[in-house]
C-alpha positions in Angstrom: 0.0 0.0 0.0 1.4 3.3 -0.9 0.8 6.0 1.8 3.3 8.5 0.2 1.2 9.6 -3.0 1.2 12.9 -3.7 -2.0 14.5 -3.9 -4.1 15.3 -7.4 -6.1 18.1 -8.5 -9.5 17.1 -8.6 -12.8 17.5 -6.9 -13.0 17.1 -3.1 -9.6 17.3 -2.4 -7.9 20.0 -4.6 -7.1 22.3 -1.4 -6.3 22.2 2.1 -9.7 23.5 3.8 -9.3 24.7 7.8 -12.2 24.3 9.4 -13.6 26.8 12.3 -12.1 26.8 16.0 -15.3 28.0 17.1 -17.2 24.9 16.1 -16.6 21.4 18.0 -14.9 18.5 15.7 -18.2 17.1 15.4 -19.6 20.2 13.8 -16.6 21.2 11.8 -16.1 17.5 10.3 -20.0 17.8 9.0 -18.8 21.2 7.5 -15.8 19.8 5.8 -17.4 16.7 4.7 -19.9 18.6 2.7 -17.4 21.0 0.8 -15.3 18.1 0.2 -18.1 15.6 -1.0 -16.9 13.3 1.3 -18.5 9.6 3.4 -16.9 8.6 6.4 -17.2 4.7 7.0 -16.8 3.4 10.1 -16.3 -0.8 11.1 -18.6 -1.3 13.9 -15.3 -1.2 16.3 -14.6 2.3 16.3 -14.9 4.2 19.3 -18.6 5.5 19.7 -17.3 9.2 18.9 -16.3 8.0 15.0 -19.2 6.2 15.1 -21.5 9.0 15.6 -20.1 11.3 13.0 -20.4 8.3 10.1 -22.7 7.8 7.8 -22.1 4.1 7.6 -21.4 1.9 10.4 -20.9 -1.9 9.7 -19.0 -4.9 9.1 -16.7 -5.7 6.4 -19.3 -6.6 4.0 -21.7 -3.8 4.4 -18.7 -1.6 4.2 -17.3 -3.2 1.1 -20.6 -2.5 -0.7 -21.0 0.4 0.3 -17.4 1.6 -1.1 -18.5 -0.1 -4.3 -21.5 2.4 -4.8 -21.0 5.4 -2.6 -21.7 8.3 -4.4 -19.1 10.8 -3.3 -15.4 12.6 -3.9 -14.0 11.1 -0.9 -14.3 8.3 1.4 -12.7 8.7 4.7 -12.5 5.1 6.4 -12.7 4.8 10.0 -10.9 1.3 10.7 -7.5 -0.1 9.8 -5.7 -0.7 6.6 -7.0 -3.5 4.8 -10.1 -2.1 4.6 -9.0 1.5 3.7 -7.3 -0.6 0.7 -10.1 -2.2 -0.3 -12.5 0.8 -0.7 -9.6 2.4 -3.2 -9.5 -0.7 -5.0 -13.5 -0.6 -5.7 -13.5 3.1 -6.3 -10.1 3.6 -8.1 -11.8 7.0 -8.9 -12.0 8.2 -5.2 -9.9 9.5 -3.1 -9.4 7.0 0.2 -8.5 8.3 3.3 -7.2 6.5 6.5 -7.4 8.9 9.1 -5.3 6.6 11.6 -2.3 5.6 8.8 -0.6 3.5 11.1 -4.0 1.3 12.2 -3.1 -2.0 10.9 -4.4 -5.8 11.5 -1.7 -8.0 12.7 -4.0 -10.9 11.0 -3.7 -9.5 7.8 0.1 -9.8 8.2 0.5 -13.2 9.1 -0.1 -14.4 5.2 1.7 -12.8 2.4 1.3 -13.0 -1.4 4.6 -14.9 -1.8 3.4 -17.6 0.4 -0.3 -17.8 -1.5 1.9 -19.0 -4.8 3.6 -21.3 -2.7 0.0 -22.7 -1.2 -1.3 -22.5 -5.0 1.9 -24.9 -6.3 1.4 -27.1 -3.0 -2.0 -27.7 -4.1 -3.2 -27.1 -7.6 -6.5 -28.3 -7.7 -7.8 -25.4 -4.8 -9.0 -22.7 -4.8 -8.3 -20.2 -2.9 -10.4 -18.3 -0.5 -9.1 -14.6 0.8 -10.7 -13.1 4.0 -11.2 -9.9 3.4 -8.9 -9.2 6.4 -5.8 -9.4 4.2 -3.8 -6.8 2.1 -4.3 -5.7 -1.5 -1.2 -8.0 -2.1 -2.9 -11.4 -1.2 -6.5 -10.5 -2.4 -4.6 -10.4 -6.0 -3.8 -14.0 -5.5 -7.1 -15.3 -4.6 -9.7 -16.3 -6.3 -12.3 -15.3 -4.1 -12.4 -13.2 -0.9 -15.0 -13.5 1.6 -15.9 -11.8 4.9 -16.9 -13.6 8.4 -20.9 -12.8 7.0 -20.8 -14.7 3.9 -17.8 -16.8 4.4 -19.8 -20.3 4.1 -21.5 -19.1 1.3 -18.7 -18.3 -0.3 -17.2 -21.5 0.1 -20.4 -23.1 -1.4 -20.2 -21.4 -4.4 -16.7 -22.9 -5.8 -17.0 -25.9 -8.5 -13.8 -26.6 -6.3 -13.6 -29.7 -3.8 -10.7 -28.5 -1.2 -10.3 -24.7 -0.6 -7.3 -23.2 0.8 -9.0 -20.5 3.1 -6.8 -17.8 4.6 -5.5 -15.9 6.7 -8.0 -17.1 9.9 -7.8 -20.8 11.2 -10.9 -20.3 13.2 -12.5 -18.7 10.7 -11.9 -21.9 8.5 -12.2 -24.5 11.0 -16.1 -22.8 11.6 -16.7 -22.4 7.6 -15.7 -26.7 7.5 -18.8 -27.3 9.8 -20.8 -26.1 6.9 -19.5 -27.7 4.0 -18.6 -31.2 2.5 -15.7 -29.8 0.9 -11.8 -30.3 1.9 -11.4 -26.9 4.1 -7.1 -26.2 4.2 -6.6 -23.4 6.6 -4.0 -21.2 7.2 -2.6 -20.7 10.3 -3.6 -17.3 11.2 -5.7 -15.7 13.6 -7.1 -12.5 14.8 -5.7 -11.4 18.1 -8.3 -10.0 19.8 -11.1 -13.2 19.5 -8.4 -16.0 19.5 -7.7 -15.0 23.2 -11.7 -15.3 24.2 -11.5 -18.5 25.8 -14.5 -21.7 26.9 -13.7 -20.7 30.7 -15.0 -16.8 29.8 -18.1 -18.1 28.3 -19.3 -20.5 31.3 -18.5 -17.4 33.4 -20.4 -15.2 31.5 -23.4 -18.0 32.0 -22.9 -18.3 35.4 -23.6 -14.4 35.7 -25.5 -13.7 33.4 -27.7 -17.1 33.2 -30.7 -15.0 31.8 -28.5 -14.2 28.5 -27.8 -15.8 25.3 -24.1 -15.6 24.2 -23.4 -14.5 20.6 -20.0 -15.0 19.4 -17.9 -14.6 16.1 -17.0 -16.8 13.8 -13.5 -15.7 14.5 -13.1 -17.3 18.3 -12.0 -20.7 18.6 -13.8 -23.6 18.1 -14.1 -24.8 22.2 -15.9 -20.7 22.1 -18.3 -21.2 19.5 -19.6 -24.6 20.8 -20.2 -22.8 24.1 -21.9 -20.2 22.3 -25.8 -20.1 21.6 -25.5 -18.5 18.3 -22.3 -17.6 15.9 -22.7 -14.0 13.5 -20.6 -11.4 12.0 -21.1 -8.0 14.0 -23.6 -6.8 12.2 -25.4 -10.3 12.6 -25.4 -9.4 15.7 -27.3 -6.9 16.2 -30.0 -7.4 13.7 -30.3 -11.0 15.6 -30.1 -8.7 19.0 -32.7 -6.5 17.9 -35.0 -8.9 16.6 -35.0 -12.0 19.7 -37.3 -11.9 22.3 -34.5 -12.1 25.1 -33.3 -9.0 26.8 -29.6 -9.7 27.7 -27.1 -11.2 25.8 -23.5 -11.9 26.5 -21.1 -10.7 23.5 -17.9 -12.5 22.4 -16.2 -10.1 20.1 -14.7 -6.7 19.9 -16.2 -4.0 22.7 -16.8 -1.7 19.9 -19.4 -3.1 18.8 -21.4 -2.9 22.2 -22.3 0.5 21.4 -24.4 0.0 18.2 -26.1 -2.8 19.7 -27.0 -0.5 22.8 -28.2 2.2 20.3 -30.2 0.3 17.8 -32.2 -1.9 20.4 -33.1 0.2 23.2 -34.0 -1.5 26.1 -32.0 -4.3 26.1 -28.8 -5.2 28.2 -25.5 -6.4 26.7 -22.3 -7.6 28.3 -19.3 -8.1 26.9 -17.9 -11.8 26.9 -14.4 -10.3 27.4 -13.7 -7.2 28.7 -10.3 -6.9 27.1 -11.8 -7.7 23.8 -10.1 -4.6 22.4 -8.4 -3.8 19.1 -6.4 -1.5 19.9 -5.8 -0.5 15.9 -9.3 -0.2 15.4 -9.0 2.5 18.4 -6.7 4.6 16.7 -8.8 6.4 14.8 -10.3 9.3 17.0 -12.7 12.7 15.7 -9.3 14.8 15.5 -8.2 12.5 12.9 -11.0 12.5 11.4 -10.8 16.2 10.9 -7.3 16.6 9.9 -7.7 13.8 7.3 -11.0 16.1 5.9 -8.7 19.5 6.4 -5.6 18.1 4.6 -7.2 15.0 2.7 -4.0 13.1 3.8 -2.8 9.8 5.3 -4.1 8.8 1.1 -4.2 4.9 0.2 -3.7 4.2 -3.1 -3.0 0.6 -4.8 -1.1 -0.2 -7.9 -3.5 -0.7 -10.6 -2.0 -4.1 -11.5 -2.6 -5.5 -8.4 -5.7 -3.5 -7.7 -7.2 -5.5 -11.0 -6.7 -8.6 -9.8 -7.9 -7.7 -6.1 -10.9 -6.2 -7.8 -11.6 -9.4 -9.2 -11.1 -11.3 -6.1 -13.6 -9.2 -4.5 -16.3 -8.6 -6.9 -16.5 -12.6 -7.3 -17.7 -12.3 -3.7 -19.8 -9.5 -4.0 -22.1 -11.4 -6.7 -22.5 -14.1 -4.3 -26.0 -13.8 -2.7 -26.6 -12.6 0.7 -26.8 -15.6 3.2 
């Protein structure tokens, strides 16, 4: 990913713009964003500050689709690299914006494009299945990406019979419960959910015995058998918002507490871990924000070659049906 690219002139982003001390960052980030033409998208783990001043806050799929077809000059992403990459891959037109450069995802590091051809001439006859928590790099040598939402479906859609799935072994392990086919994972994992741990969720129940546990798909597998239901965040809160019960226990990232708390009113939610915390993810903060809008700066820009095969990689999963 090139950070270093020196800005163009065009629309949205042809001038520095300071905003007004005598507004508070809240205020002068709506200014900006209007002059510049600009969205903010936020991943459900941002701090609840970034969350309020986006106008999209989801997972990795509902943010993907929404940088395929936002119509604006500039999308400012709250959340951490991979992601920032893969809105400037699906709008090559657009200036992206990663307020927080240095917010990475130490998963999306553990697998590297090099290794994926190595994978490919290990097995021939796989395909190969990209998270989307991995860099522009290793989407380009995947035949498919996938995010924890669709991730089975994914998998279901390949003529192939084994299916080299990266970067997330837990991820995997919980797609192969799913499918007949030969699941080949890599041995990656997400910090934050790998450390949520069977002892936490009997805990939980033993406090909270009212509650049903939710987890991610990314927690390992003695977690998810615990658990009384698996989703991606935003799975969680539309199955939150919809069930009958009023507590729940929830067994991934703390951020995500306060959109459950916001869109169903009423209800009671604990987290499964309390130190559950990306601390990327909380890099990003409303003076960040604002800078990025004021200067349009830390930019994310991707080679074209390997932005065309990415874009491949990604659209594949895009035209695979909603689960």
């Amino acid at each position: 990913m090139d950070r270093t690219a020196p800005p163009t002139a065009r629309r949205g982003c042809d001038t520095i713009l300071p905003s007004s001390p005598d507004q508070t960052l809240a205020e002068r980030i709506a200014a900006l964003k209007e002059e510049r033409n600009a969205v903010i998208l936020a991943h459900n783990y941002q701090i609840p500050a970034v969350q309020e001043v986006a106008d999209l806050v989801g997972d990795s799929l509902e943010l993907a689709r929404a940088a395929a077809k936002v119509d604006a000059d500039v999308i400012v992403f709250a959340g951490v690299d991979f992601m920032a990459e893969t809105a400037a891959i699906l709008s090559p037109t657009k200036t992206v914006l990663l307020p927080a450069a240095d917010a990475c995802c130490p998963m999306a590091e553990m697998i590297s494009a090099g290794e994926v051809r190595v994978l490919r001439e290990r097995f021939p006859e796989a395909a190969v299945v990209a998270y989307v928590n991995t860099s522009a790099d290793v989407k380009a040598e995947s035949d498919i990406c996938c995010t924890s939402a669709n991730a089975v479906a994914v998998v279901e859609s390949l003529d192939a019979e084994e299916v080299i799935f990266l970067p997330d072994r837990n991820l995997g392990r919980y797609v192969a419960r799913f499918t007949t086919k030969k699941i080949l994972p890599w041995e990656g994992y997400c910090i934050v959910h790998d450390r949520m741990t069977a002892d936490e969720v009997m805990a939980a129940r033993r406090d909270h015995p009212d509650a049903e546990v939710l987890v991610h798909p990314e927690c390992r597998p003695e977690v998810i058998d615990l658990a009384d239901h698996v989703f991606s965040t935003s799975g969680m809160v539309r199955h939150a918002c919809a069930s009958p019960t009023s507590e729940f226990v929830i067994g991934t990232e703390v951020g995500l507490l306060h959109q459950l708390e916001k869109k169903c009113p009423g209800k009671v939610f604990y987290p499964l871990s309390k130190k559950a915390v990306c601390v990327n993810m909380k890099k990003t903060d409303l003076a960040k924000v604002l800078a990025a809008l004021e200067r349009c700066e830390p930019r994310v820009t991707v080679p074209e070659e390997t932005a065309a095969r990415a874009r491949a990689a990604i659209r594949r999963m895009l035209d695979v049906p909603i689960p």
